[in-house]
Short mmCIF file of the C-alpha atoms (twelve columns), coordinates in Angstrom:
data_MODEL
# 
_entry.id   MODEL 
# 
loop_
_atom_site.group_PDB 
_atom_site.id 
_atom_site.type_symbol 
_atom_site.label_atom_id 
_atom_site.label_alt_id 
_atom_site.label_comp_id 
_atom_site.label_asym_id 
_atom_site.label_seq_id 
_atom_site.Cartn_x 
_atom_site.Cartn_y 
_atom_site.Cartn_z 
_atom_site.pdbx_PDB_model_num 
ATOM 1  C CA . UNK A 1  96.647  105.033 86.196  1 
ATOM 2  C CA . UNK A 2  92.749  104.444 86.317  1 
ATOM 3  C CA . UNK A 3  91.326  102.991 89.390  1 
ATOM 4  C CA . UNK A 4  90.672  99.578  90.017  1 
ATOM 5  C CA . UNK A 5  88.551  99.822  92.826  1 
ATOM 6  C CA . UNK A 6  86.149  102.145 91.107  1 
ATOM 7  C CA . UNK A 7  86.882  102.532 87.620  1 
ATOM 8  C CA . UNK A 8  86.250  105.638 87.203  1 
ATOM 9  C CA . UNK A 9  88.838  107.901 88.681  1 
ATOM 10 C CA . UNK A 10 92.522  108.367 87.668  1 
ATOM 11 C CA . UNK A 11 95.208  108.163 90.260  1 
ATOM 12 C CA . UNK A 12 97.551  111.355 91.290  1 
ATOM 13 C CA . UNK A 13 100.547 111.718 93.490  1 
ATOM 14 C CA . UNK A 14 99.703  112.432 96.978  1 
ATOM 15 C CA . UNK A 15 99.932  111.163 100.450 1 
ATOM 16 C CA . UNK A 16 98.125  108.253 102.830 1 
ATOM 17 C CA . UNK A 17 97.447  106.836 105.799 1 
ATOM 18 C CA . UNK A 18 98.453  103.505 106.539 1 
ATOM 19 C CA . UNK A 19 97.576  101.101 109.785 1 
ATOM 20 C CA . UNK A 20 99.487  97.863  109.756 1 
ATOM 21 C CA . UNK A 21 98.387  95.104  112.787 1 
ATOM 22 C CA . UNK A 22 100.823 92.207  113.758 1 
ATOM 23 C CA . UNK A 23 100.961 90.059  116.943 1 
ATOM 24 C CA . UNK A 24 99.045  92.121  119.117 1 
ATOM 25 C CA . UNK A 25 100.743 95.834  117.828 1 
ATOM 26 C CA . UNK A 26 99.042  98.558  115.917 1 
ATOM 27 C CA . UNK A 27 101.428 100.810 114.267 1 
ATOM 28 C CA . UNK A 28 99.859  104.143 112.079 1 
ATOM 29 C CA . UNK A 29 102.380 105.642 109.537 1 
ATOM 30 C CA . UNK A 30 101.117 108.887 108.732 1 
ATOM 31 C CA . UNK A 31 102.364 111.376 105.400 1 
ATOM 32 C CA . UNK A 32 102.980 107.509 103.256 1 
ATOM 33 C CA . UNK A 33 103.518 109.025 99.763  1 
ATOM 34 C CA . UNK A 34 100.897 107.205 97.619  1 
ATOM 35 C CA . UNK A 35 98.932  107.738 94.332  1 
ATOM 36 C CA . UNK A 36 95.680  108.719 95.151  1 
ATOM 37 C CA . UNK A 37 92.618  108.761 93.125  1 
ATOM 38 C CA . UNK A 38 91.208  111.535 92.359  1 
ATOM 39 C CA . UNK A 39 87.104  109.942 92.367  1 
ATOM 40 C CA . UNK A 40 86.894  107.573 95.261  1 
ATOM 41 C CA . UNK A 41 90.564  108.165 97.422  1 
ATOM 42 C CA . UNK A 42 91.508  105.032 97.267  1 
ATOM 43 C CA . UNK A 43 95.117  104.676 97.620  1 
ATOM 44 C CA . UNK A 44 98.250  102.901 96.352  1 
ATOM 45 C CA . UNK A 45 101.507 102.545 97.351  1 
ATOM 46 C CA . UNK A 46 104.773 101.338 95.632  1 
ATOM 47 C CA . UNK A 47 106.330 98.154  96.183  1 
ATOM 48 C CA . UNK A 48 109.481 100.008 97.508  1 
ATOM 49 C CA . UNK A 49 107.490 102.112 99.951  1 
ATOM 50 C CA . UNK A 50 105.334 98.886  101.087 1 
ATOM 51 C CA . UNK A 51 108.934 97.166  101.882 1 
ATOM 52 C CA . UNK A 52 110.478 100.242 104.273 1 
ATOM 53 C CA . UNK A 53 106.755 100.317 105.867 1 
ATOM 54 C CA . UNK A 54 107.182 96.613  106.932 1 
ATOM 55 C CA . UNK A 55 110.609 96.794  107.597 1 
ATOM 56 C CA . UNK A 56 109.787 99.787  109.914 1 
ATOM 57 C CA . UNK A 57 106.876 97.670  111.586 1 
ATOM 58 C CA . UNK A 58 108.836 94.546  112.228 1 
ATOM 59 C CA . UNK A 59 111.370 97.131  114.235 1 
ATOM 60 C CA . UNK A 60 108.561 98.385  116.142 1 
ATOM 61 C CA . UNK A 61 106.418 95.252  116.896 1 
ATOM 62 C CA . UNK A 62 110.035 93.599  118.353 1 
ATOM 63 C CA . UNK A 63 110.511 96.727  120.214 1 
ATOM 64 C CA . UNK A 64 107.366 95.363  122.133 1 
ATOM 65 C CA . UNK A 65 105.391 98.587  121.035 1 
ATOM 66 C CA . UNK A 66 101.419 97.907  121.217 1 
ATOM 67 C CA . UNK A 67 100.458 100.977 119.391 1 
ATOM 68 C CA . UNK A 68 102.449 102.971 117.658 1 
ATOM 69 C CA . UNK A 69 101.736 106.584 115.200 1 
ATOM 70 C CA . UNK A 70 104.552 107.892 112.859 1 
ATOM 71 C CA . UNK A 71 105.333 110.199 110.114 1 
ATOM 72 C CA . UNK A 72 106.701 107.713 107.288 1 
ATOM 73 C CA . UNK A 73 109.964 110.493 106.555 1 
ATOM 74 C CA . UNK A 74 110.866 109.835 109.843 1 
ATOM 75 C CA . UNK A 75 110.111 106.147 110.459 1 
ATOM 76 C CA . UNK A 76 111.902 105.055 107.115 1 
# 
């Protein structure tokens, strides 16, 4: 897919950061498969991987962590 963000790269199958912030909690998944473009880095994720990395967050934020850093294989 083309980029929206800066229209002139194409997207390809890699991996991401991603920092999610709720109530007070900062939890880092790390290794979030994503597609990548290939100009500018942005990245996207599916709408199946956004769901497991808020499902996963909700876990940890009522597990009273304030900051948290996982691999996505092993936090899904």
């Amino acid at each position: 897919m083309k980029c929206v963000i800066c229209k002139h790269g194409n997207t390809v199958e890699g991996t991401t950061t991603v920092t999610l912030e709720k109530d007070g909690s900062t939890i880092v998944f790390k290794n979030v498969p994503a597609l990548v473009c290939d100009n500018c880095g942005e990245a996207y994720v599916t709408d199946a991987i956004s769901r497991k990395l808020l499902e996963s967050a909700r876990e940890i934020v009522k597990s009273g962590a304030e900051v948290d850093v996982r691999h996505f294989e092993s936090a899904a």
